[in-house]
Every structure is written in C-alpha cells, then in structure tokens.
C-alpha positions as CSV (number, residue, x, y, z in Angstrom):
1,X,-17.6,-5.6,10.9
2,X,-19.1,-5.0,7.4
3,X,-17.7,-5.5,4.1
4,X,-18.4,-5.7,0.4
5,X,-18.2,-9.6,-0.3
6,X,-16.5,-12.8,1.5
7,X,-13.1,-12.6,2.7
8,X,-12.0,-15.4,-0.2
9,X,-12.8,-12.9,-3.2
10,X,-10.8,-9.8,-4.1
11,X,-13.1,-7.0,-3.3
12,X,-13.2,-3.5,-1.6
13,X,-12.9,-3.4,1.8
14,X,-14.8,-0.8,4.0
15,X,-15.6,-0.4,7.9
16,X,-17.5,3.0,8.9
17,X,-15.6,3.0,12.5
18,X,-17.1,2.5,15.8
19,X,-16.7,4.2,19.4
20,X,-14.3,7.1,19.7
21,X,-12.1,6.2,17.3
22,X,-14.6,6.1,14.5
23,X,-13.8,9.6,13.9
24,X,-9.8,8.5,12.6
25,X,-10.0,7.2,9.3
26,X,-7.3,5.0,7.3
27,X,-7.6,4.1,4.1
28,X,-5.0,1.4,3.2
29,X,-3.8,0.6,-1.0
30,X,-2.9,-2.8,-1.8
31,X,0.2,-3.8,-4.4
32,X,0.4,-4.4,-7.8
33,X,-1.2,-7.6,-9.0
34,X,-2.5,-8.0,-5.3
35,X,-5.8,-7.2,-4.2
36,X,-7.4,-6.1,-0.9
37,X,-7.4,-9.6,0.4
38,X,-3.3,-8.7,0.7
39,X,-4.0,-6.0,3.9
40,X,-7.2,-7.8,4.9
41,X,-6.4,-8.8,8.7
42,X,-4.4,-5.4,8.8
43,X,-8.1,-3.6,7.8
44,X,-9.8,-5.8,9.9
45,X,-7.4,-5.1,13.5
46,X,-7.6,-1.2,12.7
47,X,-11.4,-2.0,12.4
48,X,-11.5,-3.7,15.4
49,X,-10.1,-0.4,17.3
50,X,-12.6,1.2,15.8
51,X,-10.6,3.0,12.9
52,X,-13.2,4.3,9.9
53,X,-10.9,2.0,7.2
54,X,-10.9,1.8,3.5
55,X,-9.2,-0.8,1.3
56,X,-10.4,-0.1,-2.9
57,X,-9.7,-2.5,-5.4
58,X,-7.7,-1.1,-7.6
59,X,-8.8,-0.8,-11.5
60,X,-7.5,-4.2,-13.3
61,X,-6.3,-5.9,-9.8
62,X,-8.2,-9.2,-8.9
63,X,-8.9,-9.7,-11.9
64,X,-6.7,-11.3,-14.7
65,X,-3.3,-10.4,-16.1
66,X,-5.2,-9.3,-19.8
67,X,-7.3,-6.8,-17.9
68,X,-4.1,-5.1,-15.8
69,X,-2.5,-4.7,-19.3
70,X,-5.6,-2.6,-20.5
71,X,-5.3,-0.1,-17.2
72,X,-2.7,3.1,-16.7
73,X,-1.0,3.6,-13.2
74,X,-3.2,7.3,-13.3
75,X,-6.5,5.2,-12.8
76,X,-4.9,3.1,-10.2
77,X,-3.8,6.0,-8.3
78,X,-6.9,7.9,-8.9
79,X,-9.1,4.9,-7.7
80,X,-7.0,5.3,-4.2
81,X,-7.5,9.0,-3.7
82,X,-11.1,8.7,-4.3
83,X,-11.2,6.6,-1.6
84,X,-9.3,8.6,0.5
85,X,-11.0,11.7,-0.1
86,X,-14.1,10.1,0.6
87,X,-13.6,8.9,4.1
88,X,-11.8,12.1,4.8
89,X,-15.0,14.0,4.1
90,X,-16.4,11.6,6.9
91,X,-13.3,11.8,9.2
92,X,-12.0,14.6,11.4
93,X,-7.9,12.8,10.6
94,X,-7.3,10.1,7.9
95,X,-4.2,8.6,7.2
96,X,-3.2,7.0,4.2
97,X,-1.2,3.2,4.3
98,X,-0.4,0.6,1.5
99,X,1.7,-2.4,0.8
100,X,4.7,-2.5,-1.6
101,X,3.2,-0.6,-4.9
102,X,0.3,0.8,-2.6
103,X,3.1,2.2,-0.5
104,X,4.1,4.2,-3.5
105,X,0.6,5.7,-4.4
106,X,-0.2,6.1,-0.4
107,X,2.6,8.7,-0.5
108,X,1.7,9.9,-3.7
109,X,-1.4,10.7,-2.3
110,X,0.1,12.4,0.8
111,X,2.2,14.5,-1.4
112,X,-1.0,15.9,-2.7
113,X,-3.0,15.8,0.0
114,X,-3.2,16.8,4.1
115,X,-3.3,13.6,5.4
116,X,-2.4,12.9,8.9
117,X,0.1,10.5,8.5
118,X,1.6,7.6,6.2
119,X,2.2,4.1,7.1
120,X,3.6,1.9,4.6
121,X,5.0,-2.0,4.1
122,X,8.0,-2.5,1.9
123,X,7.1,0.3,-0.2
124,X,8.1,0.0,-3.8
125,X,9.8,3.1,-5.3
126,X,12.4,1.3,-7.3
127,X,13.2,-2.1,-9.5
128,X,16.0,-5.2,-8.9
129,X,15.4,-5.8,-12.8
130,X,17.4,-3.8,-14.3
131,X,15.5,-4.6,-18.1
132,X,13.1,-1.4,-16.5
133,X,15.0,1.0,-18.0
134,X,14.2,0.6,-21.5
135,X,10.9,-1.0,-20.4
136,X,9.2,1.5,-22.6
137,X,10.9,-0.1,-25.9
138,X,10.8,-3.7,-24.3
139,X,7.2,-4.0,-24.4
140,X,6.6,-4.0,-28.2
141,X,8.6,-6.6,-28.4
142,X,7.7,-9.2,-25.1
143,X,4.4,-9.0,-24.6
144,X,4.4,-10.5,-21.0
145,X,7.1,-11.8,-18.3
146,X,6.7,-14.4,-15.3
147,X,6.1,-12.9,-11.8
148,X,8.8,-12.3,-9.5
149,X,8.3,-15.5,-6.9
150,X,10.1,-15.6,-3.6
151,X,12.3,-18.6,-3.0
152,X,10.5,-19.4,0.4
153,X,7.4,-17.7,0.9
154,X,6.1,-17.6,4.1
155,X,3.4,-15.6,3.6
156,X,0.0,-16.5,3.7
157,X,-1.4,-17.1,-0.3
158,X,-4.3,-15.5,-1.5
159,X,-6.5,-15.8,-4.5
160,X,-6.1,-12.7,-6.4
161,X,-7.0,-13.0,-9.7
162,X,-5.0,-15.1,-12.5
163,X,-1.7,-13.2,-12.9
164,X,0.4,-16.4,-13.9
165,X,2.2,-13.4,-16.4
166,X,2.9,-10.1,-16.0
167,X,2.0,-8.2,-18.6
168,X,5.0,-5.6,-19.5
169,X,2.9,-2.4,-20.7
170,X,1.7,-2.3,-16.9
171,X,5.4,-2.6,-15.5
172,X,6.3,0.4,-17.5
173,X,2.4,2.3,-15.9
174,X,4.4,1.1,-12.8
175,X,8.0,2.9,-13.2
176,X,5.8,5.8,-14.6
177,X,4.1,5.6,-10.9
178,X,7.3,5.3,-8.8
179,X,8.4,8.7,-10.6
180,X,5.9,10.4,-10.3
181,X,5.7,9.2,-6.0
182,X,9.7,9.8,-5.9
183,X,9.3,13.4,-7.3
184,X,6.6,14.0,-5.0
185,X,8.2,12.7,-1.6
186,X,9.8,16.7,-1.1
187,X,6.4,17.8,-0.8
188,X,5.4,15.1,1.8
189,X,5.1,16.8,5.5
190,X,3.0,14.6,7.2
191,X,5.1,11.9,9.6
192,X,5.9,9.0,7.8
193,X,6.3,5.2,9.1
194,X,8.1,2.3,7.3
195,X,8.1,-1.3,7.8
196,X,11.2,-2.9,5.9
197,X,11.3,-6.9,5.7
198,X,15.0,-8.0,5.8
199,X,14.6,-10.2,2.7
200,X,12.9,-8.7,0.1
201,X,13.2,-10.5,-3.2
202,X,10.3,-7.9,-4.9
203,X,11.4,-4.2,-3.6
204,X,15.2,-3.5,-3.6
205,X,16.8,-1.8,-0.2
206,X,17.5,1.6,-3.1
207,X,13.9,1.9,-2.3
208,X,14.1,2.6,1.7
209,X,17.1,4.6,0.7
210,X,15.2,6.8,-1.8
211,X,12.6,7.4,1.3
212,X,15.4,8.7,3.5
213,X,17.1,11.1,1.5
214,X,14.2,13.1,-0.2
215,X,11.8,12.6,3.2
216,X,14.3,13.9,5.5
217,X,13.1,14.4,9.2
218,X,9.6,13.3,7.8
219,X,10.8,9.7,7.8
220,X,9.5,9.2,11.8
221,X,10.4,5.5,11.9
222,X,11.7,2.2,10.3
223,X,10.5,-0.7,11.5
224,X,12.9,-3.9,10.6
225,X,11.1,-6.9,9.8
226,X,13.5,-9.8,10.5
227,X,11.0,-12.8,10.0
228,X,9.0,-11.8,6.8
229,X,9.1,-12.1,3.1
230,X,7.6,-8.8,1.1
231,X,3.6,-9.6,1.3
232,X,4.9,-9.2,5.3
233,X,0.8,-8.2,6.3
234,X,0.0,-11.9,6.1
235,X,3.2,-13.0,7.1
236,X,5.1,-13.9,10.6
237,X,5.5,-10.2,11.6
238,X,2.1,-8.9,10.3
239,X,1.1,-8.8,14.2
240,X,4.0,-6.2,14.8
241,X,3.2,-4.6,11.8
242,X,-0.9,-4.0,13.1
243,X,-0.1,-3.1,16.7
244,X,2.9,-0.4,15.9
245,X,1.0,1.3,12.4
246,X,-2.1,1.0,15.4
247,X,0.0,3.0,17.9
248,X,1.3,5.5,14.9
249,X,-2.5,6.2,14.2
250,X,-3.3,7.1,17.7
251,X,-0.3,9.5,18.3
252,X,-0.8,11.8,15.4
253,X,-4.3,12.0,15.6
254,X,-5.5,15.4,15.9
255,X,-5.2,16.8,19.5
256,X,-8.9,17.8,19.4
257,X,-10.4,14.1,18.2
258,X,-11.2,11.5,21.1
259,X,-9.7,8.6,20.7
260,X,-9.0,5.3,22.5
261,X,-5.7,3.4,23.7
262,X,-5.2,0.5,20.6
C-alpha cells in the first residue's frame, strides 16, 4: 500500500487499487479540524480489498487554527471533488464517504455528481450550539472559541494540526456548507448509508433527521453505533463500520465491473 507521507503526519491519502476490485474507487472526506489521519485505517481496509481510495487534505486542515480561519468552505469542498473526479476518470464506479463535516461535502458532492453511492459517519448537517445562528455577526466580535471536547473519548487521538481554538469565521464557512449540502440532498439519487453513534456530543440527532426527510427512499440504511463517540472510525465500532461500508461498496457496484467478496 502506497501513500503520501507516514501515517503520524496529516497528509493525503491515496491507493491506485489492486486485483478486481481496483476498478471501484472511494474517495473518503475527513471532518472539520480533522485531517486524513481521522479515516486512515478505514482507507487502509478498503485498500486492502483492493478499492482505488482517495483521502485529500482538505485546504487549512492539519495545519493550525490561524490558517483554517484564512480558508472558505467552497475550497474545502472543491478540494474534495477534485479528488473525486480524479479517481472517477480512473474508475468504472466511485463512491463518495466522509466523516462528520466530510459527510456533509461527500453528499454535496453526490448531489452534483453520479456517484455510485454514499457512505457516511455521523454526518454533520446541523449545530447543538445554538450561538450559530447569528454566527455571521458573532465573529466580529469573538475572534475564536474552544473545541467541542467529548466527556469520555474513546476514540483513538491523532495529531492533527494545533486547533486548541476554533476560529469562528470558519464555523460560519461551515453553516454556509451544511446549507448548501441540506439544499442539495433532493437532488441525491444514488443509495445512501449512515453510520449514527448513539452518543454524539459534536453532531446533534436533527442531523440524521434532516437525512431522512429530504433523502427519502435514498436513505438505504442506518447503522446504530452503540459503543462509539463521534470520531467513531478510530473508535470501538470502527471495525463494523469498514466491513458493512465494505459490503455497501460491493453491492452497488456496477453490474458490468468484476469485483471480489470483501
């Protein structure tokens, strides 16, 4: 398996595919203030099935918290679809995935684009903090606000950059990005999974509920997490989470494309 630096160090991820299956391609979107190293081992298993996968680093992530402020949720999004347009030109069927925020653009990007299917991890659509709503106005006046932290992480910790703040002008690029995914759901038609974690302290349940009424019978499945926190790829139920997105991937590949059991 090849990719662009060490496992320790936020950095693109990428994996040309091998065997039959080298013809599927996946490209996954990590979260906001996250960094590939947050879907690693889930990039890594689809790789080892022989997936083509791609994981970008999205513009101002692994980084620091200074550089995110500088960056608009359009160049985050756009990073992603290049991506994804890239290993579809290489692909015969590419699917799109992402965690939390990268759940967001993932169906962003299938509302704009064919993609074969979507399979995403506590997608973030919507906010607990309700402060949000006149983020716009907020921002001139607080510069930055402490992360949200869960009360018992679980989760395996990565080294993603220094985002000890969060810098308010890039919450409000991120409600500008959850609108512009919610308005676009209605137009997704490809099958759509969802993994939920049970205790979320990041991603309100409003968001799952958003997904069900404006996706309709393009919601396929929701997949409960009972033992996870919200970065639930490195946590307890990550291995359910590789081996049923795995088995999504191989049922709605296209009829005409070779592929092997995961």
């Amino acid at each position: 398996m090849s990719e662009s630096s060490t496992p320790s160090r936020p950095a693109a991820f990428s994996y040309p595919g091998h065997g039959a299956n080298a013809r599927i391609g996946v490209a996954i979107c990590h979260g906001f203030t996250g960094s590939p190293l947050s879907v690693l081992p889930w990039a890594e298993h689809l790789a080892a099935q022989g997936y083509a996968v791609t994981v970008p680093l999205l513009p101002g992530h692994g980084t620091t918290w200074r550089q995110l402020a500088r960056t608009r949720w359009s160049e985050w999004y756009n990073s992603f679809e290049s991506a994804y347009l890239e290993l579809s030109e290489r692909t015969d069927t590419c699917f799109v995935a992402g965690l939390s925020m990268g759940g967001a653009i993932a169906l962003l990007a299938a509302s704009r684009h064919p993609v074969a299917g979507v399979s995403v991890v506590n997608p973030g659509l919507s906010f607990y903090d309700r402060r949000v709503r006149v983020i716009g106005v907020l921002k001139y006046f607080q510069k930055t606000t402490v992360p949200i932290q869960e009360e018992q992480p679980t989760a395996v910790v990565t080294e993603d950059g220094d985002y000890s703040r969060t810098p308010l002008s890039a919450v409000h690029e991120l409600k500008k990005l959850f609108g512009a995914a919610t308005r676009g759901l209605p137009r997704v038609t490809a099958p759509v999974q969802v993994f939920k974690s049970h205790t979320d302290a990041v991603v309100p349940p409003t968001s799952l509920a958003v997904l069900k009424n404006r996706l309709g019978t393009h919601l396929e499945e929701v997949v409960s997490l009972a033992s996870s926190g919200h970065v639930a790829t490195l946590d307890v139920d990550a291995p359910e989470i590789f081996t049923k997105s795995s088995a999504f991937f191989h049922a709605h590949a296209r009829q005409n494309t070779s592929v092997e059991t995961p």
